[in-house]
LOLUMLO-361924 format. One record per residue: x, y, z of N, C-alpha, C, O in turn; residue in three letters. Coordinates in Angstrom, 2 decimals. Last residue first. Layout:
<sites>
n.X = X&n.Y = Y&n.Z = Z&ca.X = X&ca.Y = Y&ca.Z = Z&c.X = X&c.Y = Y&c.Z = Z&o.X = X&o.Y = Y&o.Z = Z&residuo = ALA;
...
</sites>
This chain:
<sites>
n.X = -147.59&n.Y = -73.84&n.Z = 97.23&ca.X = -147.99&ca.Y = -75.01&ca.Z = 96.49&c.X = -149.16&c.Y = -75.93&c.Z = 97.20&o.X = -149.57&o.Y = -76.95&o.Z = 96.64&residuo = UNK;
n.X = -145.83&n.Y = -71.07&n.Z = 96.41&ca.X = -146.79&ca.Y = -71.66&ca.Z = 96.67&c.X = -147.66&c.Y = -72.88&c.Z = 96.61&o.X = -148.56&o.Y = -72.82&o.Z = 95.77&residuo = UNK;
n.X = -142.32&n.Y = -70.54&n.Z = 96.92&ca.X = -143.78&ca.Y = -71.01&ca.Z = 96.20&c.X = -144.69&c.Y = -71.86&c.Z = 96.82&o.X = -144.56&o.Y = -72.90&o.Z = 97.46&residuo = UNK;
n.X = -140.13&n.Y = -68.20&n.Z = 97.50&ca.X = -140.62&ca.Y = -68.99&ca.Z = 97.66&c.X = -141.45&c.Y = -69.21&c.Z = 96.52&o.X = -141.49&o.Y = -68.55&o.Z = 95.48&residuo = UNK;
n.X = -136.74&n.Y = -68.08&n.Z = 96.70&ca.X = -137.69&ca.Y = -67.85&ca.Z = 95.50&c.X = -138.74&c.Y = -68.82&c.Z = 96.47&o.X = -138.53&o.Y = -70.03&o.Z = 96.44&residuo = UNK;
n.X = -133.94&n.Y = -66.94&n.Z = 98.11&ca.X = -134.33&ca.Y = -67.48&ca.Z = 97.77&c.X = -136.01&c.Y = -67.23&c.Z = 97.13&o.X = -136.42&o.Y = -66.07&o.Z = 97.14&residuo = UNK;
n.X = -131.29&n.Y = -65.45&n.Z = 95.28&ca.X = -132.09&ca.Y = -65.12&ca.Z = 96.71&c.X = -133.34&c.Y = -66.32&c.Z = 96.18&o.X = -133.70&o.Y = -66.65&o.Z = 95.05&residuo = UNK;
n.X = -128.08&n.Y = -64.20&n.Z = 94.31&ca.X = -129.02&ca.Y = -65.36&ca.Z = 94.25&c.X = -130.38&c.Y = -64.50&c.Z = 95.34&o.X = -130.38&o.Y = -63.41&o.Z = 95.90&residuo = UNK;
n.X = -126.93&n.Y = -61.32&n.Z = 92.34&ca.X = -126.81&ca.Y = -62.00&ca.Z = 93.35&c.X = -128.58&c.Y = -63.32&c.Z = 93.65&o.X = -129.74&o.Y = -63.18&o.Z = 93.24&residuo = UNK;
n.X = -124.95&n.Y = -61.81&n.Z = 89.36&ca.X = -125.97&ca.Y = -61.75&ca.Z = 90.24&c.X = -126.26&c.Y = -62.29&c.Z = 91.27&o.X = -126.04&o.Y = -63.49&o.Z = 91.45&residuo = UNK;
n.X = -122.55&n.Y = -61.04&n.Z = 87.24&ca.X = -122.47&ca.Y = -61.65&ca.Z = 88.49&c.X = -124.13&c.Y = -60.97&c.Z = 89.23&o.X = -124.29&o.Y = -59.79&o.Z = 89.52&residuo = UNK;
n.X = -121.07&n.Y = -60.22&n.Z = 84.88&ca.X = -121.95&ca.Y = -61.14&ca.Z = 84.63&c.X = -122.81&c.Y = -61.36&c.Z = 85.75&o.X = -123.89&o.Y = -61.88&o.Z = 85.47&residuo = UNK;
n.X = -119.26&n.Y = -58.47&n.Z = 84.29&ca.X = -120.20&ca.Y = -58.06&ca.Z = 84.57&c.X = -121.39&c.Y = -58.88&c.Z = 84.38&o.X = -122.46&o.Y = -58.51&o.Z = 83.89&residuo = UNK;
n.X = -116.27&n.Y = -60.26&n.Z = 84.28&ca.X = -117.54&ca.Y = -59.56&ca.Z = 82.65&c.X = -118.71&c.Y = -59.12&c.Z = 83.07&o.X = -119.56&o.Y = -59.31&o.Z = 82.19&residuo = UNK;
n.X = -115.80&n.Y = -60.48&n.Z = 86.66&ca.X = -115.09&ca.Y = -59.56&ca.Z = 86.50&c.X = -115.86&c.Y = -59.00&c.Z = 84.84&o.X = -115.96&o.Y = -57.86&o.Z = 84.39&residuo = UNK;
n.X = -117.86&n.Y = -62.34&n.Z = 87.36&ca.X = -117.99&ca.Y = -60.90&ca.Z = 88.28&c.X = -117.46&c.Y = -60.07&c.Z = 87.63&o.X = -117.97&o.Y = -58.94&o.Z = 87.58&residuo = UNK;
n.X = -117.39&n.Y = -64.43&n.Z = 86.18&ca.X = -118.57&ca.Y = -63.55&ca.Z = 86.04&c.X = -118.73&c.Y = -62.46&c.Z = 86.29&o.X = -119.47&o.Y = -61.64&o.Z = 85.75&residuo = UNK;
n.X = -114.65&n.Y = -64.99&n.Z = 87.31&ca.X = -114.74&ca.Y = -64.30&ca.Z = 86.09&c.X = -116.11&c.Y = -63.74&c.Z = 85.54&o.X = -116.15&o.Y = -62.84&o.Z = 84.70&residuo = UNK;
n.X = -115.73&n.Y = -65.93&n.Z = 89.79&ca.X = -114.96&ca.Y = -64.67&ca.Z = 89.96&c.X = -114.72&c.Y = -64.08&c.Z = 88.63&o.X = -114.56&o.Y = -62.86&o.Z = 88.56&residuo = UNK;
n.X = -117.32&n.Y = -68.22&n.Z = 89.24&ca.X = -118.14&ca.Y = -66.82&ca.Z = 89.70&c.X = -116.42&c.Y = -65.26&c.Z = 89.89&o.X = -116.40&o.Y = -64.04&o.Z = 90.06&residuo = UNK;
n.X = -114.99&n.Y = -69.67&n.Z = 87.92&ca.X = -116.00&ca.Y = -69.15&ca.Z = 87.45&c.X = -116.85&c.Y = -67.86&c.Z = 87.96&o.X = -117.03&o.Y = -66.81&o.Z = 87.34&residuo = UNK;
n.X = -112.75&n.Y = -70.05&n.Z = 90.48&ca.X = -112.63&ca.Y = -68.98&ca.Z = 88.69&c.X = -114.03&c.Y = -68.94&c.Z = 88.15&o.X = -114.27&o.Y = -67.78&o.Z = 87.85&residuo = UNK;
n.X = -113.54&n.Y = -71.67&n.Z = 92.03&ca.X = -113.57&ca.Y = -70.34&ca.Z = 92.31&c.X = -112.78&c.Y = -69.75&c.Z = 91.60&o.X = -112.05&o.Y = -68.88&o.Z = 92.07&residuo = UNK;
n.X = -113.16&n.Y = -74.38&n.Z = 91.16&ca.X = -114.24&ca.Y = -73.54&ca.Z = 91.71&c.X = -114.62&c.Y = -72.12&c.Z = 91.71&o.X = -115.70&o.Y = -71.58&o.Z = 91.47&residuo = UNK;
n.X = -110.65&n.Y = -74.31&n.Z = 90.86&ca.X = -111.56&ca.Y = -74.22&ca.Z = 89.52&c.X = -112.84&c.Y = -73.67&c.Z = 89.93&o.X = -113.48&o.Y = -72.80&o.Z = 89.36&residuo = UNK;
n.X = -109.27&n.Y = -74.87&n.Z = 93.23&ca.X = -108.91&ca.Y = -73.34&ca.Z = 92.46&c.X = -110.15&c.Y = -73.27&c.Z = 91.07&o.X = -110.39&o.Y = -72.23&o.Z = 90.45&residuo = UNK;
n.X = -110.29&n.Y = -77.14&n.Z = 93.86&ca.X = -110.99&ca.Y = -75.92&ca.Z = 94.92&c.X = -110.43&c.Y = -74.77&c.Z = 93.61&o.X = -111.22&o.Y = -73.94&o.Z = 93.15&residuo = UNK;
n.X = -109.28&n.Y = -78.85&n.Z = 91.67&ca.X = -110.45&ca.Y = -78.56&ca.Z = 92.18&c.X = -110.97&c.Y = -77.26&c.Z = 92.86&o.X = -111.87&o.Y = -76.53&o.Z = 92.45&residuo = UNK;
n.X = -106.45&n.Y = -78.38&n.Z = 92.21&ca.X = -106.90&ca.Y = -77.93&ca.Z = 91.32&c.X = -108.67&c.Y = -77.73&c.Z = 91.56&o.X = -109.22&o.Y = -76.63&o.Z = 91.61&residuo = UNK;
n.X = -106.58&n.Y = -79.54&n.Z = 95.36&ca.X = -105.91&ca.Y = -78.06&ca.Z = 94.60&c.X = -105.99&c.Y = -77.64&c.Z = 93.38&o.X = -105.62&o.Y = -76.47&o.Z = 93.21&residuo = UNK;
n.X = -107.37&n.Y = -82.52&n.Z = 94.54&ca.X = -108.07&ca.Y = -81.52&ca.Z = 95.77&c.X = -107.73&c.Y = -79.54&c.Z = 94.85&o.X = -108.40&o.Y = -78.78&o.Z = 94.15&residuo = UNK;
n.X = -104.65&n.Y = -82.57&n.Z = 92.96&ca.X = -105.79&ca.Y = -82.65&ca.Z = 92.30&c.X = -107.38&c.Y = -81.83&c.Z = 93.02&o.X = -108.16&o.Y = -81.03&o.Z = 92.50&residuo = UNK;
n.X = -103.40&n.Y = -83.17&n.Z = 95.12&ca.X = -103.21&ca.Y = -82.08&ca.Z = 94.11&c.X = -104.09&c.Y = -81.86&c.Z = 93.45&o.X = -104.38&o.Y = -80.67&o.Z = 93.30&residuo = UNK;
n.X = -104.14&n.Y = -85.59&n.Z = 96.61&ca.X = -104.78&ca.Y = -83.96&ca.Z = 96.89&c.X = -104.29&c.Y = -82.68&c.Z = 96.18&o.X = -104.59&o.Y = -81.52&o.Z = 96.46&residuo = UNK;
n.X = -103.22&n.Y = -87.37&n.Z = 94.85&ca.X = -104.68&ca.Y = -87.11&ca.Z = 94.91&c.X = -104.93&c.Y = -85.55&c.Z = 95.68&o.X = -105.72&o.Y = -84.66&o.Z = 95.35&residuo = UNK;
n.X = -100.76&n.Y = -86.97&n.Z = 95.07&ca.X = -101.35&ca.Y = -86.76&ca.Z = 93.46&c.X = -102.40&c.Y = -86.42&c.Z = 93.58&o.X = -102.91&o.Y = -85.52&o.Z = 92.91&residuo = UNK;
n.X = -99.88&n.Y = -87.95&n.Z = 97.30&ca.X = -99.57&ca.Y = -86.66&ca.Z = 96.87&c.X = -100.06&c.Y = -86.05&c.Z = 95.51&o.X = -99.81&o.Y = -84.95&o.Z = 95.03&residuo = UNK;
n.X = -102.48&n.Y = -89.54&n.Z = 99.18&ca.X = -101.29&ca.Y = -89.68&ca.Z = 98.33&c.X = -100.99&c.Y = -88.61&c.Z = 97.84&o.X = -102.00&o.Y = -87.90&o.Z = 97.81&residuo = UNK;
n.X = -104.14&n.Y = -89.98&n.Z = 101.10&ca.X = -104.85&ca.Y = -90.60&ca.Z = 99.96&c.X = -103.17&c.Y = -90.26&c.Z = 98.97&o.X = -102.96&o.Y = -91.00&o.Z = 98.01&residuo = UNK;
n.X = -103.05&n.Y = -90.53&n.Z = 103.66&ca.X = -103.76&ca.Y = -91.19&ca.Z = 103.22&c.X = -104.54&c.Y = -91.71&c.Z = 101.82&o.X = -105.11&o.Y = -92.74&o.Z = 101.45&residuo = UNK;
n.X = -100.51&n.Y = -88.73&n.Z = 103.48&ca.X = -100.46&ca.Y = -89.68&ca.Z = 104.35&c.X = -101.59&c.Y = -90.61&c.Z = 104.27&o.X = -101.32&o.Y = -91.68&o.Z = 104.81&residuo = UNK;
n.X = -102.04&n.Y = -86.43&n.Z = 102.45&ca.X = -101.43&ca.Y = -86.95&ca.Z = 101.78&c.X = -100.91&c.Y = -88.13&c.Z = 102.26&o.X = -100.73&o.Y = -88.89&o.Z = 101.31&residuo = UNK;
n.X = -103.95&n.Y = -85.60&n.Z = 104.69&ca.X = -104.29&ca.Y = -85.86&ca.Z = 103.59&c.X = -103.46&c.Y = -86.46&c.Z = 102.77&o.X = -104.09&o.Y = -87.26&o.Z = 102.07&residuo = UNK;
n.X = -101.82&n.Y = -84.89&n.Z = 106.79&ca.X = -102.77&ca.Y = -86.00&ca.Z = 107.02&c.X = -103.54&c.Y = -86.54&c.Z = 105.63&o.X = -103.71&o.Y = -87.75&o.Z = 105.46&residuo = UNK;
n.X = -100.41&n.Y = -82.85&n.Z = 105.39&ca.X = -99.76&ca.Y = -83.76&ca.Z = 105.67&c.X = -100.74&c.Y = -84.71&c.Z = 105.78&o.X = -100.71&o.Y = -85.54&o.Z = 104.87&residuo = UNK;
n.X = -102.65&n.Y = -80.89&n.Z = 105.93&ca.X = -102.25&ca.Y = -81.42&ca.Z = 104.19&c.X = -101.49&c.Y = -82.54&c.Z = 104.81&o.X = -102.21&o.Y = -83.53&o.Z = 104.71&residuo = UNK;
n.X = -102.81&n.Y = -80.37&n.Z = 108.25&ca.X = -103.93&ca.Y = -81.15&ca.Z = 107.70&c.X = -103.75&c.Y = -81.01&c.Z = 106.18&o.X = -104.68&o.Y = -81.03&o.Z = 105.38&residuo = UNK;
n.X = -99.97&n.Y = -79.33&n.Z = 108.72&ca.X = -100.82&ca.Y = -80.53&ca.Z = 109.28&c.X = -102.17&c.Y = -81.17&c.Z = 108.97&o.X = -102.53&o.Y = -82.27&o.Z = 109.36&residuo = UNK;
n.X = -100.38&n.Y = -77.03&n.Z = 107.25&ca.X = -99.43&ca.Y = -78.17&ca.Z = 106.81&c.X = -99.85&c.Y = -79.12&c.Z = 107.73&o.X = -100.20&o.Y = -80.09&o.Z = 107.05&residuo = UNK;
n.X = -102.12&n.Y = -75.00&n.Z = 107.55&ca.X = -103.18&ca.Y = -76.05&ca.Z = 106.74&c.X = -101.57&c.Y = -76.95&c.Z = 106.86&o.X = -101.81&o.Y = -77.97&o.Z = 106.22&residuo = UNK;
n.X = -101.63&n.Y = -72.04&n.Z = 108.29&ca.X = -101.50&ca.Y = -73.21&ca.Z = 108.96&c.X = -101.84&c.Y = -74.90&c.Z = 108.60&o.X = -101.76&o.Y = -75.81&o.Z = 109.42&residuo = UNK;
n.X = -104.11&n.Y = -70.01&n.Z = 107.03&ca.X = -102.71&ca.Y = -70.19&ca.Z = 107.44&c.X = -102.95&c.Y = -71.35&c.Z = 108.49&o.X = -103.91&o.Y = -71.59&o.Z = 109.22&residuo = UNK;
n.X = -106.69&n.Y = -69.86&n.Z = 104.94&ca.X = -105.84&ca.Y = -69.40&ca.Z = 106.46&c.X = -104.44&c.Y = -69.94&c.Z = 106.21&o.X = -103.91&o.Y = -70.21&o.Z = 105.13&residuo = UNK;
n.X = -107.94&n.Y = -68.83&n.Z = 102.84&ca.X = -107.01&ca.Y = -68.41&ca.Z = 102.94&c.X = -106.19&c.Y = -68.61&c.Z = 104.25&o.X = -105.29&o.Y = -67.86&o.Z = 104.64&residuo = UNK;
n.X = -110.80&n.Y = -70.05&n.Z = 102.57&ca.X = -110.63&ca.Y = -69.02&ca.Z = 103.21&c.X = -109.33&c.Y = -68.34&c.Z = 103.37&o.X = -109.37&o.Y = -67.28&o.Z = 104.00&residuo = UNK;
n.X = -110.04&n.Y = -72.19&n.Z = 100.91&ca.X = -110.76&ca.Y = -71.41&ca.Z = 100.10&c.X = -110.62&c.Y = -70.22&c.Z = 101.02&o.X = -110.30&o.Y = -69.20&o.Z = 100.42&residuo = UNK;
n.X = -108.26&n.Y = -73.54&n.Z = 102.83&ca.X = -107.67&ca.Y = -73.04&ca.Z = 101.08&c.X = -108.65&c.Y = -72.09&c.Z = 100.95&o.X = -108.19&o.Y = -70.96&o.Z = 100.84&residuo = UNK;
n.X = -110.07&n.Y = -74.52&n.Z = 104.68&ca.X = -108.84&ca.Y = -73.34&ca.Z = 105.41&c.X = -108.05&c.Y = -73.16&c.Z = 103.45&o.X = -107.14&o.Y = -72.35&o.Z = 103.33&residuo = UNK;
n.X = -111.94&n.Y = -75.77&n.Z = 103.68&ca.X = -111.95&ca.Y = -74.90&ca.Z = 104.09&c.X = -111.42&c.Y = -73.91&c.Z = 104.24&o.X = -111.81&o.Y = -72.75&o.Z = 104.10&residuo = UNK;
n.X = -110.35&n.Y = -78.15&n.Z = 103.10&ca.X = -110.50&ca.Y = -76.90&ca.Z = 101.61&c.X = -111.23&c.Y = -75.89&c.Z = 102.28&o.X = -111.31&o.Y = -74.88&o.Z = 101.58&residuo = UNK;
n.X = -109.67&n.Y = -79.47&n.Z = 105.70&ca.X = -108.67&ca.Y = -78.43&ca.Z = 104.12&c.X = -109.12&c.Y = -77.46&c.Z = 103.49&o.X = -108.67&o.Y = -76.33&o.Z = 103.28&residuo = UNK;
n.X = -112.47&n.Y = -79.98&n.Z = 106.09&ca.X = -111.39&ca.Y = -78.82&ca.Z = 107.02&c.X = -110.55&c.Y = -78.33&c.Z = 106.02&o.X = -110.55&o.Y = -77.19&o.Z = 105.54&residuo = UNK;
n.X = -112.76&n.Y = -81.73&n.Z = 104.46&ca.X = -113.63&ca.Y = -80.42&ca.Z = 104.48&c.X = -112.85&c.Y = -79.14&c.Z = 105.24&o.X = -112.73&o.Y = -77.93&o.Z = 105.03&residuo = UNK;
n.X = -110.83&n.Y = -83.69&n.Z = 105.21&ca.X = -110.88&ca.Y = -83.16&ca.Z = 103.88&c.X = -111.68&c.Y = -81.85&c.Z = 103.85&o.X = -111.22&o.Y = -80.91&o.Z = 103.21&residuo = UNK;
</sites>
Protein backbone atom coordinates (compact mmCIF):
# COMPACT_ATOMS: atom_id res chain seq x y z
CA UNK A 1 0.00 0.00 0.00
CA UNK A 2 2.80 2.63 0.80
CA UNK A 3 4.58 1.60 -2.34
CA UNK A 4 1.28 2.62 -4.34
CA UNK A 5 0.69 5.82 -3.17
CA UNK A 6 4.13 6.38 -3.39
CA UNK A 7 4.55 5.72 -7.03
CA UNK A 8 0.72 8.03 -7.45
CA UNK A 9 1.92 10.87 -5.53
CA UNK A 10 5.38 10.81 -7.39
CA UNK A 11 3.90 10.18 -10.71
CA UNK A 12 5.81 7.02 -11.76
CA UNK A 13 4.94 4.81 -14.15
CA UNK A 14 4.36 1.27 -13.87
CA UNK A 15 2.08 1.00 -10.62
CA UNK A 16 -0.34 -1.89 -12.69
CA UNK A 17 1.22 -4.59 -10.72
CA UNK A 18 1.00 -3.08 -7.52
CA UNK A 19 -2.63 -1.84 -8.21
CA UNK A 20 -3.49 -5.29 -9.34
CA UNK A 21 -2.10 -6.69 -5.88
CA UNK A 22 -4.15 -4.10 -4.10
CA UNK A 23 -7.27 -4.85 -5.64
CA UNK A 24 -6.78 -8.69 -5.48
CA UNK A 25 -6.94 -8.03 -1.74
CA UNK A 26 -8.84 -5.35 -0.59
CA UNK A 27 -11.25 -4.95 -3.77
CA UNK A 28 -11.86 -2.45 -6.53
CA UNK A 29 -13.88 0.04 -4.42
CA UNK A 30 -11.48 0.09 -1.68
CA UNK A 31 -8.50 1.33 -3.55
CA UNK A 32 -10.59 3.79 -5.37
CA UNK A 33 -11.20 5.29 -2.61
CA UNK A 34 -6.98 4.90 -1.86
CA UNK A 35 -7.36 7.42 -5.26
CA UNK A 36 -9.51 9.74 -3.95
CA UNK A 37 -7.60 9.98 -0.78
CA UNK A 38 -4.05 10.56 -2.15
CA UNK A 39 -5.81 13.18 -4.82
CA UNK A 40 -7.41 15.13 -1.65
CA UNK A 41 -4.24 15.29 -0.11
CA UNK A 42 -2.69 17.09 -2.42
CA UNK A 43 -5.40 19.87 -3.31
CA UNK A 44 -5.05 21.60 -0.19
CA UNK A 45 -1.36 22.77 0.04
CA UNK A 46 -1.57 23.14 -3.78
CA UNK A 47 -4.61 25.56 -3.52
CA UNK A 48 -2.72 27.46 -0.67
CA UNK A 49 -0.04 27.95 -2.90
CA UNK A 50 -2.12 28.97 -5.74
CA UNK A 51 -4.17 32.01 -3.03
CA UNK A 52 -0.87 32.94 -1.89
CA UNK A 53 -1.40 31.21 1.16
CA UNK A 54 1.69 28.79 1.22
CA UNK A 55 4.53 28.92 3.92
CA UNK A 56 7.26 27.23 4.23
CA UNK A 57 7.48 24.97 7.67
CA UNK A 58 10.84 24.78 9.72
CA UNK A 59 11.63 23.18 12.64
CA UNK A 60 11.07 25.37 16.04
CA UNK A 61 13.54 24.28 18.72
CA UNK A 62 12.85 24.70 22.66
CA UNK A 63 14.21 24.97 25.45
CA UNK A 64 13.14 23.00 28.22
Amino acid sequence: MVSFTKSVINREYGQSPLRENLVSIYGDEAVMEMYLAISVTQFFPTFKRGIGYSETCSNVQLDI
